[in-house]
N, C-alpha and C positions, 0 to 999 in steps of 0.2 A: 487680538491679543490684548489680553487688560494691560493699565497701564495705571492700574490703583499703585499706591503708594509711593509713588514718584515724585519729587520735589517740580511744583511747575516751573521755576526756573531751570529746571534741567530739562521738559518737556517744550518748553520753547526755544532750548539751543538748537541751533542747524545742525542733521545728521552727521557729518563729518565728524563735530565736535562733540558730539555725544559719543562716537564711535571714540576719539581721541580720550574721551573720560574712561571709558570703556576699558581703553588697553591700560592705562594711565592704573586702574584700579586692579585688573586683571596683574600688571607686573608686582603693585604692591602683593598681593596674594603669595605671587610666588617668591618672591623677596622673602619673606616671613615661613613660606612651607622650609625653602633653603636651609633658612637660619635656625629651624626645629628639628632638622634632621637628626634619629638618634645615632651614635656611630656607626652600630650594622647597617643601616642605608644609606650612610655615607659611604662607607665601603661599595655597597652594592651599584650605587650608581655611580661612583670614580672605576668601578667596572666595566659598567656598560657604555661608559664616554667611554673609555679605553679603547674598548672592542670595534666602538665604531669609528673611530680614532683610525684605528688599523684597521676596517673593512669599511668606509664609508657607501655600500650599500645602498641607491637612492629607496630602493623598495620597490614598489607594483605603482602602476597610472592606474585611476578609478579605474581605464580600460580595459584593463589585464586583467584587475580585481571581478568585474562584471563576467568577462569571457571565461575566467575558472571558474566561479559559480555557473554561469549556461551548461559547460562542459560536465559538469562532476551532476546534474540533474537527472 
């Protein structure tokens, strides 16, 4: 995996801490997608909390997800 254009002071932090810039920058992102939402997908996803709000649903384990795929082949 290249690793051009990477500040070397960020290539010489210990993984952990890169991992922690990582999420660090990862949450800015989403902070900022949040705060751009136009009203119709604010709507749509005070919807879709809602729904799972009221059906908290965990989903499929990769295992289930794997064994439907074998079965439907």
């Amino acid at each position: 995996m290249s690793q051009a254009g990477l500040p070397d002071d960020i290539l010489a932090m210990p993984v952990a801490e890169r991992i922690a810039l990582v999420a660090k920058i990862w949450d800015s992102i989403a902070d900022d997608a949040v705060e751009n939402l136009s009203p119709e997908q604010r709507v749509v996803l005070e919807a879709r909390l809602a729904e799972h709000r009221a059906n908290p649903n965990p989903g499929w384990t990769w295992e289930q997800v794997k064994d439907s795929l074998k079965n439907h082949q």
